[in-house]
VMD Tcl script that draws the C-alpha trace (Angstrom):
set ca {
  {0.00 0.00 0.00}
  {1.40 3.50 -0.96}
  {2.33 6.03 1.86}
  {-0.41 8.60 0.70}
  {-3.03 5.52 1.16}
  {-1.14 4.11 4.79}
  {-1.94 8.48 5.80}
  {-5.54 8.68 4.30}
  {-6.32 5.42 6.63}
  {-4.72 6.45 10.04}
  {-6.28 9.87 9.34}
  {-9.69 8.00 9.16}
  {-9.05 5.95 11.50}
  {-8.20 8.73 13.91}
  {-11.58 10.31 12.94}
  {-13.61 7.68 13.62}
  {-12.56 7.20 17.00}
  {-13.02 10.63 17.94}
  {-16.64 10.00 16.40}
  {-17.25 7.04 18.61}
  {-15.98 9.43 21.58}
  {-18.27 11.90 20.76}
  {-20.99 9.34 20.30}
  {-20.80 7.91 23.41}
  {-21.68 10.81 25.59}
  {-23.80 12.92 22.97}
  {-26.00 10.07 21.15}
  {-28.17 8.18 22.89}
  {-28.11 4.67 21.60}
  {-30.17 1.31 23.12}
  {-28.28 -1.99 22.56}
  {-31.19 -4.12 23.63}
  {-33.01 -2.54 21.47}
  {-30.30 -2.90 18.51}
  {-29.97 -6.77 19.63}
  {-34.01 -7.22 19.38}
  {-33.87 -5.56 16.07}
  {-31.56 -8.14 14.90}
  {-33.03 -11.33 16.82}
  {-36.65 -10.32 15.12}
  {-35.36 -10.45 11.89}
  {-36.90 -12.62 8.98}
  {-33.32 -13.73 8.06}
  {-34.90 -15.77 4.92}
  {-35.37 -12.91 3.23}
  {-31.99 -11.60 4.01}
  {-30.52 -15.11 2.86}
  {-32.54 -14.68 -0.32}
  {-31.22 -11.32 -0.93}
  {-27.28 -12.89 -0.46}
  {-28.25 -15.30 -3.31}
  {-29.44 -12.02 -5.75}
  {-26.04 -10.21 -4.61}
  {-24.00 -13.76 -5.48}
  {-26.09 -13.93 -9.02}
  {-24.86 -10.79 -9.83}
  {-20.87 -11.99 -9.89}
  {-22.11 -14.55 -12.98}
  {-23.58 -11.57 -14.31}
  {-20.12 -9.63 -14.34}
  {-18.36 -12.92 -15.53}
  {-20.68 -13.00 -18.17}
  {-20.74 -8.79 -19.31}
  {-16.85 -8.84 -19.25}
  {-16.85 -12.03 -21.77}
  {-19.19 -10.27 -23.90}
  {-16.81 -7.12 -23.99}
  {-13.82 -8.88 -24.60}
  {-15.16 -10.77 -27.51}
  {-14.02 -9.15 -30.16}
  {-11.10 -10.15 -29.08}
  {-10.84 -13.48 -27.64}
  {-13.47 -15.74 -26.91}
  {-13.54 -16.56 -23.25}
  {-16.00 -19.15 -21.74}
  {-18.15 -16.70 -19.56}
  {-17.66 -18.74 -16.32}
  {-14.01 -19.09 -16.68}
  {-14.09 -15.67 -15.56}
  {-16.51 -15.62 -12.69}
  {-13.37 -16.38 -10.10}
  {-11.27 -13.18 -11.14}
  {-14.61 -11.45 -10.36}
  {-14.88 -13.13 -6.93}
  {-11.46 -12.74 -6.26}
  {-11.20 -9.29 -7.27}
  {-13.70 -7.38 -5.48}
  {-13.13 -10.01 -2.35}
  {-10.06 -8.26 -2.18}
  {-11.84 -4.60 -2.82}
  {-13.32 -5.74 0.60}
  {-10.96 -6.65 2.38}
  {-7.86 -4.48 0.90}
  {-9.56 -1.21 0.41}
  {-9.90 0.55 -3.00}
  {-6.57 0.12 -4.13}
  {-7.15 -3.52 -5.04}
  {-9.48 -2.26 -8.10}
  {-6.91 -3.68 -10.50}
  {-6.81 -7.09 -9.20}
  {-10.09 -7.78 -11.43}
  {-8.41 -6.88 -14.95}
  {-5.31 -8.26 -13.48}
  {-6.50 -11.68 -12.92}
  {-8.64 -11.89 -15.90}
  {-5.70 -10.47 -18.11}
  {-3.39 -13.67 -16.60}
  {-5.99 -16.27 -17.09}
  {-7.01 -15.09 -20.88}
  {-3.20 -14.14 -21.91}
  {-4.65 -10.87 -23.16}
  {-2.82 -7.22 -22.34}
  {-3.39 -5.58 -19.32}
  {-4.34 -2.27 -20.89}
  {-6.94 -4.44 -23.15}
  {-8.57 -5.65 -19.41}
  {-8.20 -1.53 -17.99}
  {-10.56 -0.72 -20.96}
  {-12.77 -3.37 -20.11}
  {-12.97 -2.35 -16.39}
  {-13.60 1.34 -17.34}
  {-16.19 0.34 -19.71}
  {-17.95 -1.63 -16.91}
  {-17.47 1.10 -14.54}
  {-19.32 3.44 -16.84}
  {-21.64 1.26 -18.47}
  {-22.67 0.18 -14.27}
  {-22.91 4.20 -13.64}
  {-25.23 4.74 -16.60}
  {-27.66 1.78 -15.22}
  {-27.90 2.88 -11.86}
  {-28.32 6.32 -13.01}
  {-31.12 5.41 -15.66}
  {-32.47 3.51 -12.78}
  {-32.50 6.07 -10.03}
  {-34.18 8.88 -11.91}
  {-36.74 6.85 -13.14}
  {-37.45 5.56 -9.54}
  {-37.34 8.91 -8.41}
  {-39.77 10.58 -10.12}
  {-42.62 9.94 -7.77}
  {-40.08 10.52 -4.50}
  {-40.44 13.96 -2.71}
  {-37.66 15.74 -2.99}
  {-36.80 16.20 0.46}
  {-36.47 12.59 1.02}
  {-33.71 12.55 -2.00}
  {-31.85 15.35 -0.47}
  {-32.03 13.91 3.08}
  {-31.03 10.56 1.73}
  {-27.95 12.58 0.12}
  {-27.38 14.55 3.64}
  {-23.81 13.07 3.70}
  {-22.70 14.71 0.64}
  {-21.29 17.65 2.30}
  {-21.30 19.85 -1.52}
  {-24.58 18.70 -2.20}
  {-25.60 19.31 1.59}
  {-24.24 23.44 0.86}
  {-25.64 23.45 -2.25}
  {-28.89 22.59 -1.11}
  {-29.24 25.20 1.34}
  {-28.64 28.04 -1.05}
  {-30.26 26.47 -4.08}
  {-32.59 23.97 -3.18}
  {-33.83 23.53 -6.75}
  {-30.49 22.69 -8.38}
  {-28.99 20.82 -5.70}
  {-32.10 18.43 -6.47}
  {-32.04 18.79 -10.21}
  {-27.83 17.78 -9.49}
  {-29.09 15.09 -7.46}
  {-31.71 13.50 -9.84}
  {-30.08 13.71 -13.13}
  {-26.40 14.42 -12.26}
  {-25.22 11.13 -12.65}
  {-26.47 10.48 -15.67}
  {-25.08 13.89 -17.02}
  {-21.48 12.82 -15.55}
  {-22.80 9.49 -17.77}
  {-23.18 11.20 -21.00}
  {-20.05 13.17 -20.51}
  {-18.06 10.07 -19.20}
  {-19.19 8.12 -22.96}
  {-18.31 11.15 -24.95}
  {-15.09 11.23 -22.97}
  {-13.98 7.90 -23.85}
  {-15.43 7.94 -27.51}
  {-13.12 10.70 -27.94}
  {-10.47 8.61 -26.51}
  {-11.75 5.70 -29.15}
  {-11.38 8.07 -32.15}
  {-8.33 10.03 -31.36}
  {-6.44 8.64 -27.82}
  {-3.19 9.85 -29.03}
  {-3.76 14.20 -29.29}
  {-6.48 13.60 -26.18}
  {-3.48 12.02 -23.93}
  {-1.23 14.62 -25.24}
  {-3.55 17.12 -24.45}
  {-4.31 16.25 -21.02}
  {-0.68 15.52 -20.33}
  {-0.13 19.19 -21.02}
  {-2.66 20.78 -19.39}
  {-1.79 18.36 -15.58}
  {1.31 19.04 -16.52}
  {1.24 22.75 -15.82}
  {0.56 21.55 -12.20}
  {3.14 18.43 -12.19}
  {5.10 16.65 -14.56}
  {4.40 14.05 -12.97}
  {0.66 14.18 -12.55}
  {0.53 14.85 -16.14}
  {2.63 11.76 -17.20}
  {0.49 10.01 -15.36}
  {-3.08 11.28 -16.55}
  {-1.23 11.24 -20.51}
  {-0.07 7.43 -19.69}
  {-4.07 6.13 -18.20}
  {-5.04 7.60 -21.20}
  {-2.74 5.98 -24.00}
  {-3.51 2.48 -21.85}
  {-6.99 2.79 -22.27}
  {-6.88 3.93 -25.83}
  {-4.73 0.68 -26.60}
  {-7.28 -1.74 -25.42}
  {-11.03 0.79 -26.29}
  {-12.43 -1.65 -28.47}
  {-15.04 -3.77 -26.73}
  {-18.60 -2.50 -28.21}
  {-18.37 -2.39 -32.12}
  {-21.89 -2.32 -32.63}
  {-25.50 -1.42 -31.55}
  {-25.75 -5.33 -30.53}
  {-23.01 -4.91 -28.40}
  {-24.17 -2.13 -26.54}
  {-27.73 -3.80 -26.06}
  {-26.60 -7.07 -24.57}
  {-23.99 -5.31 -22.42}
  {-26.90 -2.45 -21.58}
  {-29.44 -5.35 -20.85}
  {-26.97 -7.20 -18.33}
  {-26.02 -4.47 -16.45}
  {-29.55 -3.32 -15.76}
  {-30.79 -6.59 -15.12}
  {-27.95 -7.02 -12.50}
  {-28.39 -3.43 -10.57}
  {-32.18 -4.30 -10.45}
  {-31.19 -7.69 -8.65}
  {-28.84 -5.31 -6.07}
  {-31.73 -3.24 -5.98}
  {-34.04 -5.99 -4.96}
  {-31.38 -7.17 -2.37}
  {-31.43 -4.18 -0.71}
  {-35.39 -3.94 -0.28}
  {-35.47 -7.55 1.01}
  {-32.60 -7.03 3.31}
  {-34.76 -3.96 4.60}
  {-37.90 -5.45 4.62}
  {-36.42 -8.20 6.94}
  {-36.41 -5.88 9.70}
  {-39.96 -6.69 10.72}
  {-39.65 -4.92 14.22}
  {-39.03 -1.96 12.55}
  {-42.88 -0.39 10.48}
  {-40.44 2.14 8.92}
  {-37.81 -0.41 7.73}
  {-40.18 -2.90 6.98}
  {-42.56 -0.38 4.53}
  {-39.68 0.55 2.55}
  {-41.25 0.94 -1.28}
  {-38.74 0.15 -4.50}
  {-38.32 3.39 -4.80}
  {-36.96 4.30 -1.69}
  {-34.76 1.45 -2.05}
  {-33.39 2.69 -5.04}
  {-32.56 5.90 -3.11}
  {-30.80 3.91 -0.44}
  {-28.72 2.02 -3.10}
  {-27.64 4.90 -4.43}
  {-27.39 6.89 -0.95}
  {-24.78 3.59 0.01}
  {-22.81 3.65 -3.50}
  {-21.93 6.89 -3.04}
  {-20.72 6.52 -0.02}
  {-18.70 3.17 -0.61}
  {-16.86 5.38 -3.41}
  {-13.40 5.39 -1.26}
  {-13.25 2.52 0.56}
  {-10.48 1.48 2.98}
  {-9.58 -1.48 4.55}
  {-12.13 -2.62 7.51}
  {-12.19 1.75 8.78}
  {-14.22 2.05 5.46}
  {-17.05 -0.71 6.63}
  {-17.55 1.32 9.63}
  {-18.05 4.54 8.01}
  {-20.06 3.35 5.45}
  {-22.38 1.67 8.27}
  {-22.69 5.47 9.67}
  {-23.32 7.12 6.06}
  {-26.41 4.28 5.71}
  {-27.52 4.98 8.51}
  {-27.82 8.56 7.83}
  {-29.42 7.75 4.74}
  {-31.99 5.64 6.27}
  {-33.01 7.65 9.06}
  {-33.16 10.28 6.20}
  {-34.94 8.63 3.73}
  {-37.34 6.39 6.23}
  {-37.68 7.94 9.29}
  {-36.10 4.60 10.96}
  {-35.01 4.90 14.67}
  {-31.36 4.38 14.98}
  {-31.01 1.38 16.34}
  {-32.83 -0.24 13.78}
  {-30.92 1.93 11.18}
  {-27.52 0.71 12.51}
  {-28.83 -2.96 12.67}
  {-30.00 -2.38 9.11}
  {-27.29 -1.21 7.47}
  {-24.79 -3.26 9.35}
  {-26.56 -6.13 7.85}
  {-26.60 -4.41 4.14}
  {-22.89 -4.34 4.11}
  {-22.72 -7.98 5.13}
  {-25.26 -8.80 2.52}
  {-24.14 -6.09 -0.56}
  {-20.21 -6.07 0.03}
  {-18.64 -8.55 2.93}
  {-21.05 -11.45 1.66}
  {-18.64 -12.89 -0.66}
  {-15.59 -12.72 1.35}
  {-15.42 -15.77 2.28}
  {-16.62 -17.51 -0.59}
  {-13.82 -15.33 -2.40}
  {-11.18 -16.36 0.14}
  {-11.30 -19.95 0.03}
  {-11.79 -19.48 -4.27}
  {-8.48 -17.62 -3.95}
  {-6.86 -20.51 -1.67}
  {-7.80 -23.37 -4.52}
  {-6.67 -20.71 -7.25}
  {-3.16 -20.38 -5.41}
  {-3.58 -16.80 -5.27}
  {-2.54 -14.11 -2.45}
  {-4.92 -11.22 -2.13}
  {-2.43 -9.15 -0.60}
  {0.61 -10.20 -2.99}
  {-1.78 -9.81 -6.79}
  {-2.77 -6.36 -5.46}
  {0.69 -5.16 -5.23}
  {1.33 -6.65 -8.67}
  {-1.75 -5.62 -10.24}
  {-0.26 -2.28 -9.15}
  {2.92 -2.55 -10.66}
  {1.66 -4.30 -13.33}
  {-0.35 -1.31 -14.61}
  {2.16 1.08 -13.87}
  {4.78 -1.09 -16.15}
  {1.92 -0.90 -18.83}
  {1.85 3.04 -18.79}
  {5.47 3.34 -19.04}
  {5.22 0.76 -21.63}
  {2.99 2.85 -23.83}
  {4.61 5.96 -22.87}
  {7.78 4.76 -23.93}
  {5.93 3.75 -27.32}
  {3.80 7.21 -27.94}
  {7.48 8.47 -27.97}
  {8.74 6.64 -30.46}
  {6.36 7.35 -32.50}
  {6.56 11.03 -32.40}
  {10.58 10.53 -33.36}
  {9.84 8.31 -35.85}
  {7.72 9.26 -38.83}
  {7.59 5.81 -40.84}
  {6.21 4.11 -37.45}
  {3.93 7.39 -37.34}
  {2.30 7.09 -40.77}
  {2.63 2.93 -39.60}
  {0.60 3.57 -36.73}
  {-2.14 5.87 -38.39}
  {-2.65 3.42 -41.18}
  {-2.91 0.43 -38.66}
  {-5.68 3.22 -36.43}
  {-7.87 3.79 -39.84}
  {-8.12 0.01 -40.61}
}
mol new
graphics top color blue
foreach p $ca { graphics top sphere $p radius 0.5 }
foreach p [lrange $ca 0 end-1] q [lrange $ca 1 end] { graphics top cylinder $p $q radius 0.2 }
display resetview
């Protein structure tokens, strides 16, 4: 783990404790209570909405074939382990084991790691469009307050809201899939001209580092190398159709899992809707995720969200959305850890490789952009090779 990451963690850490300190003598908080809340619960429904959360990894198995098969044909369940493995060790390991996924695929299909980087940022973007599609049509009959109360944690959107109450709801309806639309025309420019777009942004970080800018320039040649996973309108609809089909299923798991909490009338009337706003509310705040700190603030931010959103007392919020981590994000840990013990393969050990491995692939196609600005017959090469 890098030295910035080892700082952001102990700084976390350091502010959660003083939160629990703070806690303990301003917030009142029943544990027998909490414990009932728990005890009462129908825990079928909160096994059946593990199962829709597990479906979802042959899903992602399944969408990452179809976008790599233009390339290589993979059997779609020769890549549901990587996907176990990989966000097993998101869990457990923090953000900074996002490349383990294209890693391990890119080992087990012997294609490049940039080709697997594309695939992961197309699945990143393609998920973000769903759940965005998703969330403003499920939000359309939601009062407003309840979205911005569900969003409370945002502190910008929190600011905006209290100055501009209109726009900080128009931001929080139909922002994401505006950051959507501008994410797709990003990386269609990046299809159709990756080489003066890298340049471009390596010059304008630049200003502010070198190094930053080598670094934006060199993500940007990598994924320009491997952009060519949806060639046609068929593409898109089977790789559209999966992903919504699998954030309805999370969806679904996360009104079950509240639903489950019969003790609870506010928990246990949640609608789709609102459970669409609680998704959300909980994606947003599992964006930077750290090792084990990160399950604990993400407990609080739910909690927020679902005494925001449903009025819920806070003991059966915390019970709640203790049990919606288990059952959205630490559900397949072990699962993933015993897949990665049969596989031979060290959580710890492919995330600092994945690392490297990705920054040996920038260099890589730094090293080759240069060459092909000092040589002009492997210029006009590599423009004839771009228009075929």
């Amino acid at each position: 783990m890098k030295k910035s990451q080892w700082i952001v963690g102990v700084l976390a850490l350091v502010a959660l404790v003083a939160l629990v300190l703070w806690a303990r003598t301003h917030v009142h908080f029943d544990f027998h209570l909490f414990a009932s809340q728990v005890a009462l619960a129908d825990w079928r429904m909160i096994v059946f909405a593990t199962l829709c959360i597990y479906s979802n990894f042959a899903f992602r198995a399944v969408r990452w074939s179809q976008l790599v098969r233009h390339t290589q044909k993979v059997p779609p369940l020769s890549l549901l382990g990587s996907q176990v493995i990989g966000f097993t060790a998101v869990a457990l390991i923090g953000r900074v084991a996002d490349p383990v996924r294209p890693y391990l695929v890119a080992k087990k299909t012997g294609l490049s790691l940039s080709t697997q980087v594309a695939v992961y940022i197309v699945e990143r973007l393609v998920d973000a469009g769903s759940v965005a599609l998703i969330f403003s049509i499920a939000m359309i009959g939601v009062p407003g307050d309840a979205i911005l109360n569900a969003m409370a944690h945002t502190g910008m959107l929190a600011r905006l809201a209290s100055h501009h109450r209109l726009l900080a709801l128009f931001v929080a309806q139909y922002g994401g899939l505006i950051l959507t639309l501008l994410g797709t025309l990003f990386l269609l420019a990046i299809r159709l001209a990756g080489g003066p777009v890298a340049s471009f942004f390596e010059r304008s970080f630049g200003m502010i580092s070198k190094n930053l800018g080598q670094s934006v320039g060199g993500k940007i040649r990598m994924f320009h190398s491997g952009l060519d996973t949806m060639r046609s309108f068929r593409d898109f609809a089977v790789v559209a159709g999966l992903s919504l089909s699998m954030w309805m299923l999370i969806c679904f798991a996360y009104f079950e899992t509240c639903r489950a909490f019969t003790a609870s009338p506010e928990l246990a009337g949640i609608t789709v809707s609102q459970s669409v706003l609680l998704m959300v509310a909980s994606g947003t705040a599992s964006i930077i995720q750290l090792p084990v700190i990160g399950w604990f603030s993400q407990i609080g931010l739910v909690v927020v969200a679902l005494t925001g959103i449903l009025g819920a007392k806070a003991e059966a919020a915390t019970a709640c959305a203790a049990t919606l981590l288990i059952v959205t994000f630490l559900g397949i840990v072990p699962v993933g850890v015993i897949w990665a013990r049969f596989e031979r393969v060290s959580l710890r050990k492919v995330t600092t490789e994945s690392e490297q491995a990705e920054e040996t692939a920038e260099e890589t196609l730094e090293a080759g952009e240069a060459e092909i600005h000092t040589d002009p017959k492997k210029r006009e090469t590599d423009d004839a090779s771009v228009e075929r």
